[in-house]
C-alpha positions as CSV (number, residue, x, y, z in Angstrom):
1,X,12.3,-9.8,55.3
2,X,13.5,-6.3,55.4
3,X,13.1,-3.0,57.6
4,X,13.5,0.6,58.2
5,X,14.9,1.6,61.3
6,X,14.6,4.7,62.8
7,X,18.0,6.4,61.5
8,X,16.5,5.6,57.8
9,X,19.0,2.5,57.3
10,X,17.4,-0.3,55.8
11,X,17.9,-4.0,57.2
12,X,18.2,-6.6,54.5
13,X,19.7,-9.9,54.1
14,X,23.3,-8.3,53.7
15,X,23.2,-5.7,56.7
16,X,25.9,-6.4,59.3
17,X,25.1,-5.0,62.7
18,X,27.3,-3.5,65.4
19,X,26.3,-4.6,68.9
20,X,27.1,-2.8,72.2
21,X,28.8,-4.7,75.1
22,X,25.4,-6.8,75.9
23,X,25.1,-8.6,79.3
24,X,22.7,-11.5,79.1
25,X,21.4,-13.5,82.2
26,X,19.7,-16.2,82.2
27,X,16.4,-16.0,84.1
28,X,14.3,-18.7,84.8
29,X,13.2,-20.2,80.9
30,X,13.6,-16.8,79.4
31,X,16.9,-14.6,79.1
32,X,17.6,-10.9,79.9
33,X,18.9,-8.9,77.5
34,X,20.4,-5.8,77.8
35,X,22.8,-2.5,77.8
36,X,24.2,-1.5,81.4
37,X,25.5,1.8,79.9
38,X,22.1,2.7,79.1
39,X,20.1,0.7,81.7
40,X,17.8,-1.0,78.5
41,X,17.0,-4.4,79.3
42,X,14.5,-6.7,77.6
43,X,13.1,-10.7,78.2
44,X,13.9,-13.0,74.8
45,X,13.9,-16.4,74.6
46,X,16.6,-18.5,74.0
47,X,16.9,-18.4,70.1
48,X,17.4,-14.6,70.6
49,X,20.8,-15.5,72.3
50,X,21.7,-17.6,69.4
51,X,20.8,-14.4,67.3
52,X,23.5,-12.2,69.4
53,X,25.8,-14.9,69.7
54,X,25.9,-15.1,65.5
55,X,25.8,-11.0,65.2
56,X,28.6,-10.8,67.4
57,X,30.6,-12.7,64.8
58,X,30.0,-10.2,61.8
59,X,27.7,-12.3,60.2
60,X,25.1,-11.1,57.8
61,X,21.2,-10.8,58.9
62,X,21.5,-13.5,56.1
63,X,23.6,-15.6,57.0
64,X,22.2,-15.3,60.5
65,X,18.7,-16.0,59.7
66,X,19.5,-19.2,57.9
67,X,22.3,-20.8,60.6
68,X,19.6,-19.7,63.5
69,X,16.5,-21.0,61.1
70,X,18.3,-24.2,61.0
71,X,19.2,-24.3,64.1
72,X,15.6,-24.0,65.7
73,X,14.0,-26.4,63.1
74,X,11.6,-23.4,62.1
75,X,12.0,-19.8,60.5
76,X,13.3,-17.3,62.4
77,X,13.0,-13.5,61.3
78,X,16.1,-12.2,61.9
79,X,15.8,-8.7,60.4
80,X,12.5,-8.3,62.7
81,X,14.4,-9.2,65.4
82,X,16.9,-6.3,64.8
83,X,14.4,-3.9,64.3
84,X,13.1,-3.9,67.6
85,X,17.0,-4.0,69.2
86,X,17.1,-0.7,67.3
87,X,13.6,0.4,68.8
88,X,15.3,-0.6,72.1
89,X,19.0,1.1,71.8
90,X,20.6,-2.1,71.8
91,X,22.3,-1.8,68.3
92,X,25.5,0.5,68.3
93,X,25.9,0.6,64.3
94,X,24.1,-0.8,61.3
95,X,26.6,-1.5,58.1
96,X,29.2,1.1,60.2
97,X,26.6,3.6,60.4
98,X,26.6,4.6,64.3
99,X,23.6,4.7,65.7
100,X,24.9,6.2,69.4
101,X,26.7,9.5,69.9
102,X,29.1,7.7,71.9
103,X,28.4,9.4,75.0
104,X,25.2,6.8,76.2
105,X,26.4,5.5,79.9
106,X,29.1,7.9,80.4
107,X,29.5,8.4,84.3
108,X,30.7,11.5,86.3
109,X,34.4,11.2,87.2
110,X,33.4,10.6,91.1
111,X,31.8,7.8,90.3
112,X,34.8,5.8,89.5
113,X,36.2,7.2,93.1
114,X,33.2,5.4,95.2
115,X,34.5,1.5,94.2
116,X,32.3,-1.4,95.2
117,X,35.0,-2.7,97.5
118,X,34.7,0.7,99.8
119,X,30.4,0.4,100.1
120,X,30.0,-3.9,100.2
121,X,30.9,-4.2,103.4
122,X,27.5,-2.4,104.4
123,X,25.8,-4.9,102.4
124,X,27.9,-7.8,103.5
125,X,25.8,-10.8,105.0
126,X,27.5,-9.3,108.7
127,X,25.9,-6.2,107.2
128,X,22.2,-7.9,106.7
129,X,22.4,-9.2,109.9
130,X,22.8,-5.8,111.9
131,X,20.0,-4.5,110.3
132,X,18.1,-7.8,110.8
133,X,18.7,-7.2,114.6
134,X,17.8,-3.6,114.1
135,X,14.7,-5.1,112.9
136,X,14.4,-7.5,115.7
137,X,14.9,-4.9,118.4
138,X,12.0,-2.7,116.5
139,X,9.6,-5.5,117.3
140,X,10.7,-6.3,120.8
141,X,10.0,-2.6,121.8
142,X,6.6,-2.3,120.2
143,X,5.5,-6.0,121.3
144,X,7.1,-5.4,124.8
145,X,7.3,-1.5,125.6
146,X,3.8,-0.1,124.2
147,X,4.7,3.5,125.5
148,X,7.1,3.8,122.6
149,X,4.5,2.4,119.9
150,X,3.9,5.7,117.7
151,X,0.8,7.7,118.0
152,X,-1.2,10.5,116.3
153,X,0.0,13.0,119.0
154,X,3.7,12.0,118.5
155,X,4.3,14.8,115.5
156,X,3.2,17.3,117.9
157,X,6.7,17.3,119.5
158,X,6.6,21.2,120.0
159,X,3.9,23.6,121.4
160,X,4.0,25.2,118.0
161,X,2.3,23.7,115.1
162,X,3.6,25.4,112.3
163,X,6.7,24.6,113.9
164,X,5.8,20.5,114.1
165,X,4.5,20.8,110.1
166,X,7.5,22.4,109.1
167,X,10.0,19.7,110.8
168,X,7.7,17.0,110.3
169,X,8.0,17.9,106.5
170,X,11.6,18.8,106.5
171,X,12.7,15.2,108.5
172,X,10.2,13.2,105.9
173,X,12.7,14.8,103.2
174,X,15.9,14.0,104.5
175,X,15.0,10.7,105.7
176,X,13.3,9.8,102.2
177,X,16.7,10.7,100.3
178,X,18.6,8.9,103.2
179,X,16.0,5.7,101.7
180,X,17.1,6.4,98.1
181,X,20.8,7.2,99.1
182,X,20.7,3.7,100.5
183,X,19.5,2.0,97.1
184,X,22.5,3.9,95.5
185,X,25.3,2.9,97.5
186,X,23.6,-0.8,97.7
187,X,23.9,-0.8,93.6
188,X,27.3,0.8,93.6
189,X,28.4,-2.6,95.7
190,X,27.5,-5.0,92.9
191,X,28.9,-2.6,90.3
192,X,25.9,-0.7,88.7
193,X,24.7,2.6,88.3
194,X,21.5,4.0,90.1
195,X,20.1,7.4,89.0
196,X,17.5,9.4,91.4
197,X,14.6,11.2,90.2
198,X,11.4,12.5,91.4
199,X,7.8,10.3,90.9
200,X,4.1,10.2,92.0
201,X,2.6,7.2,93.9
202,X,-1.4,8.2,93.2
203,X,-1.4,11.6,95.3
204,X,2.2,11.0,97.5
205,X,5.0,12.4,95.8
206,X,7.8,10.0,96.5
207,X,11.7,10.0,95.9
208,X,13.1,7.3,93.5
209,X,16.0,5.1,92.3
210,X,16.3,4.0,89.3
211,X,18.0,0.5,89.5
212,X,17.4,-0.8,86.2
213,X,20.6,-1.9,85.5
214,X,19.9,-4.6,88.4
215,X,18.3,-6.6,85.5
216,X,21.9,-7.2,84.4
217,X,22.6,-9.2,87.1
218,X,22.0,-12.3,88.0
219,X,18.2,-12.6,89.8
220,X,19.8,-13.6,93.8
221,X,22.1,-10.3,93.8
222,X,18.9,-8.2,92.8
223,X,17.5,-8.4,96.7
224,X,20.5,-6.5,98.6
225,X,19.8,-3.1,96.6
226,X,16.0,-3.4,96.2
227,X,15.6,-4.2,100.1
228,X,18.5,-1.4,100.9
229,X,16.1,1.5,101.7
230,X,14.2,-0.5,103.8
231,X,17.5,-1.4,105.9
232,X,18.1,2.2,106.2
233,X,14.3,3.1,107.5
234,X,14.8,0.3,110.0
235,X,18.4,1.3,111.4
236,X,16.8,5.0,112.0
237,X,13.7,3.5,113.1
238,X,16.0,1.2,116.5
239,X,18.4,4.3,116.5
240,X,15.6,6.6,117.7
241,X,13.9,3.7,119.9
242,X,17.1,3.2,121.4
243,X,18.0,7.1,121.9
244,X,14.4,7.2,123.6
245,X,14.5,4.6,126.1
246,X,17.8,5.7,127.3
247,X,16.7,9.0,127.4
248,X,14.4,11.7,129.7
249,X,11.8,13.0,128.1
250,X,13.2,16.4,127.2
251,X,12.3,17.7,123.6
252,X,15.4,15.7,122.3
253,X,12.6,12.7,123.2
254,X,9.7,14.0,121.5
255,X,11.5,15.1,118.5
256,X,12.9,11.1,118.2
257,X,8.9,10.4,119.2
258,X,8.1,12.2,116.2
259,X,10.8,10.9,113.7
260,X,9.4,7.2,114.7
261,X,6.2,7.7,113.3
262,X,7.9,9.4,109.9
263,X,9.7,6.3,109.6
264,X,7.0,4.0,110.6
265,X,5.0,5.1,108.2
266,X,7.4,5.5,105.7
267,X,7.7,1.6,106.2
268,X,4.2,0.6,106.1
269,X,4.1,2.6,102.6
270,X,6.5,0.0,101.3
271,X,3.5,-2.7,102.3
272,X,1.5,-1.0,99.7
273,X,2.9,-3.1,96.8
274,X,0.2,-2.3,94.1
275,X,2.3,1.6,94.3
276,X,5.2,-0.5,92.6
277,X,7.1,0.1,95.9
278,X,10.5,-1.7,96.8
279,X,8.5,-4.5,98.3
280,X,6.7,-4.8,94.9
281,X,9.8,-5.1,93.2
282,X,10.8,-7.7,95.9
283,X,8.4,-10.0,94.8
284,X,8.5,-9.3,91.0
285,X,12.3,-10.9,91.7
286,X,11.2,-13.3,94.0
287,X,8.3,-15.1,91.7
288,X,10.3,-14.2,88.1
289,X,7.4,-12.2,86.6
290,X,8.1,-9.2,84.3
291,X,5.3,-6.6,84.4
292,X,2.7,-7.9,87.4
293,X,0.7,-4.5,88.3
294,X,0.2,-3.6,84.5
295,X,-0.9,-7.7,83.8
296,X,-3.0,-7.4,87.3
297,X,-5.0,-4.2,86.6
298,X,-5.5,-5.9,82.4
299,X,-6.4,-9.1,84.5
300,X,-8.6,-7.5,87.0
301,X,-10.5,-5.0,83.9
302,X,-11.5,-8.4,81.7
303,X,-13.0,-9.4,84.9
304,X,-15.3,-6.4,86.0
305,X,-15.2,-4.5,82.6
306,X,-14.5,-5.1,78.9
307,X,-11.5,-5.4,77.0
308,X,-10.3,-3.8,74.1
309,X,-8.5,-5.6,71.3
310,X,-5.2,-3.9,72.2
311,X,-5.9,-4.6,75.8
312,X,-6.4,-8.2,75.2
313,X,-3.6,-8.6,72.8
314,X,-1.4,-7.4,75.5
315,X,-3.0,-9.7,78.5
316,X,-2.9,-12.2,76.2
317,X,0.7,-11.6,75.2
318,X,1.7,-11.0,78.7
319,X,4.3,-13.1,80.4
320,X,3.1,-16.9,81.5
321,X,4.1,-16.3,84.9
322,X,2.3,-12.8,85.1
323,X,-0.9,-14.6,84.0
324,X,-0.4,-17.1,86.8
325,X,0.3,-14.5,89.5
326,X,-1.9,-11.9,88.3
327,X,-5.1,-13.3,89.8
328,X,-3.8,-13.5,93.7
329,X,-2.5,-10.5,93.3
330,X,-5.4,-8.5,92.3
331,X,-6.4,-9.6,95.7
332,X,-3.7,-7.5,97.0
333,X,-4.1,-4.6,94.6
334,X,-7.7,-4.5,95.6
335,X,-7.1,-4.8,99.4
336,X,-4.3,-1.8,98.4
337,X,-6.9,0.4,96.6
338,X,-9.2,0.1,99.2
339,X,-6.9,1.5,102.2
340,X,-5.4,3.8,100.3
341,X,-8.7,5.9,99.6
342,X,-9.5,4.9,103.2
343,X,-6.3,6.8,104.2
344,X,-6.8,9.2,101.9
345,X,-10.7,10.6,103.1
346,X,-10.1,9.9,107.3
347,X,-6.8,11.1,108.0
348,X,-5.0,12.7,104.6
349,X,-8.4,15.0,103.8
350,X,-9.4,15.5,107.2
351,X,-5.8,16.8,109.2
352,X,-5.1,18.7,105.8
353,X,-8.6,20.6,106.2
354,X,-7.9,21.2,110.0
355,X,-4.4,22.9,109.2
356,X,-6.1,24.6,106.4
357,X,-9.1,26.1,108.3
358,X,-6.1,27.0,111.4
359,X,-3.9,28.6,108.8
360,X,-7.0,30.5,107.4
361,X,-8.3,31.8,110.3
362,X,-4.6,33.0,111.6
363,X,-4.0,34.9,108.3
364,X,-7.5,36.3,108.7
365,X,-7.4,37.6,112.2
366,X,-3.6,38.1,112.5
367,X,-2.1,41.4,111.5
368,X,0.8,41.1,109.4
369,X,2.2,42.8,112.4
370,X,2.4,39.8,114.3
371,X,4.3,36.9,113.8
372,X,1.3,34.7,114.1
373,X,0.5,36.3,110.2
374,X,4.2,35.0,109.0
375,X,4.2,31.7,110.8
376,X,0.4,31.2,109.0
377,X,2.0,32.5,105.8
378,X,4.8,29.8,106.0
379,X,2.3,27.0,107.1
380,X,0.4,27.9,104.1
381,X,3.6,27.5,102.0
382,X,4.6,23.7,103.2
383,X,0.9,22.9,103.0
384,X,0.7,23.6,99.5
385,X,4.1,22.0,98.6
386,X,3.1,18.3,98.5
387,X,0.2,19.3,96.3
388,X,1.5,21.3,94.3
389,X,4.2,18.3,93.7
390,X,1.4,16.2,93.1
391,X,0.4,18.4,89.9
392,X,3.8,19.4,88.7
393,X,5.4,15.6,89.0
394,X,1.9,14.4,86.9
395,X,2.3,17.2,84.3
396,X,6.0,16.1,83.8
397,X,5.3,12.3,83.5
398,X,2.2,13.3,81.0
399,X,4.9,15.2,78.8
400,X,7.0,12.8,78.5
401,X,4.6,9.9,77.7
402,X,3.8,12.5,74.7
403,X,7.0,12.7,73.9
404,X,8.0,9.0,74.1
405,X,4.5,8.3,72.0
């Protein structure tokens, strides 16, 4: 069988292909497959290796096809194979025709400067267990010391509100790239790269890390950099416990009050796995599945609605242990869902429409004389930001679906 890649090169029985420094890992019955310069990793089964193993030789697609063919007692299309490594990136050259400009992976010079060595010790299992204890001292205040459980009030650690807003918003910033800045340094320690961007979690715009190049790596070292931003949320989270029960209760006190509840409720937003939040990714790792929300919400459709052919093609084709997992964890998704829109109309809509109607009513009856008018003004401002967010994240992730279509 032959093909036409996207470069216009034709694969036949005498093309020789040129292969990029591949890691493959061996998870569970399947293998991964991948580039760490580029971050592109696919599942293959095991006569895929023997595929790379033969390319890697300078062998023919030929020759190839009829040693792996033999090899597996059945035919084995080679050339198809190929194909969809060039769909993927994973093919450097075909018959010395590059494929890559050469500059795929290339990293910024301070990148080489921040070694492994100088970041593993925060990830070192001394490391894991500091924040376990963090942890630990967390629950022993809330179980034991209810007057520093967080409350609705807490955020209103200044007589101001536009004020509160404005540092509420600000601290939720800083302590969200602090979270992500966590996941990068944890990746750095086992050698790969991590690249931040912005992304939408339904109407919360949220900060990520992109830690594909974890699925180079064996599937036990995955968990220190997926569960690094949750370390980091906890350490802040005892730090200002701590700084509060040593403390009067001067403003210092409810500003530490008020940065509890940010990270208290930047923590229970992990819980809500169906967002594809570190914890989801936790347990994709933990139970070896590849794609879980996308099989779960195919899973969940063929249940209350009707399937198209594609869509049953693809739940079909999905991954065995997707299949298996996908019906427990519509459960969760569901459970998800549901407090998520309860969040969403009794406290996101509903504190939203009370700053609204104060901010309207200040930039109504205020004079822009006053500095009631400006503070309104700049309450206005942060207000609008997370929705606006909202609209220009979803507008970029639209474009480039059209563009990768």
């Amino acid at each position: 069988m032959t093909g036409v890649t996207p470069a216009g090169s034709m694969i036949g029985p005498d093309t020789r292909v040129g292969l990029p420094e591949l890691s493959i890992v061996r998870d569970g019955d399947d293998y991964v497959v991948g580039d760490p310069a580029t971050a592109m990793f696919i599942t293959v089964p095991e006569v895929a290796v023997w595929v790379l193993d033969q390319l890697r030789l300078g062998r023919t697609v030929g020759e190839v096809t009829r040693t792996v063919s033999a090899r597996a007692g059945t035919p084995v299309d080679v050339a198809d194979f190929v194909d969809t490594l060039v769909q993927c990136d994973l093919v450097s050259e075909l018959d010395g025709l590059p494929l890559r400009d050469g500059t795929a992976g290339r990293q910024p010079r301070w990148w080489a400067a921040l070694r492994p060595e100088r970041v593993r010790p925060l990830f070192s299992w001394p490391g894991w267990l500091a924040y376990l204890g963090a942890l630990a001292f967390v629950v022993a205040v809330f179980v034991g010391r209810p007057q520093y459980r967080p409350s609705f009030e807490d955020w209103m650690f200044y007589p101001d509100p536009a004020l509160c807003v404005t540092g509420f918003a600000a601290a939720g910033i800083l302590l969200a790239g602090g979270h992500e800045f966590f996941h990068w340094l944890a990746a750095r320690a086992e050698g790969v790269a991590g690249r931040f961007s912005i992304g939408r979690r339904a109407f919360i715009v949220v900060f990520e890390t992109d830690l594909s190049q974890l699925w180079g790596l064996p599937r036990r070292r995955r968990f220190g950099p997926l569960l690094a931003g949750l370390a980091f949320d906890v350490v802040v989270l005892a730090g200002c416990l701590a700084g509060r029960i040593a403390g009067p209760p001067t403003l210092a006190g409810r500003l530490l009050a008020a940065i509890v509840v940010v990270q208290v409720v930047a923590i229970l937003y992990q819980c809500l796995v169906f967002l594809r939040t570190d914890l989801y990714f936790v347990l994709l790792t933990a139970l070896g599945c590849r794609d879980l929300n996308r099989v779960t919400r195919l899973y969940l459709r063929s249940r209350l609605f009707t399937l198209t052919p594609q869509q049953a093609a693809a739940l079909a084709g999905a991954h065995p242990q997707d299949r298996r997992v996908a019906p427990w964890f519509a459960l969760v998704y569901l459970t998800g869902v549901g407090l998520l829109t309860y969040l969403f109309l009794n406290l996101w809509l509903p504190a939203t429409a009370m700053m609204s109607g104060w901010v309207a009513l200040s930039l109504i009856h205020a004079s822009p004389a006053h500095a009631a008018f400006w503070e309104a003004l700049g309450l206005t401002l942060v207000l609008l930001l997370p929705v606006a967010s909202v609209v220009l994240v979803w507008r970029r992730q639209r474009r480039i679906v059209r563009q990768e279509a």
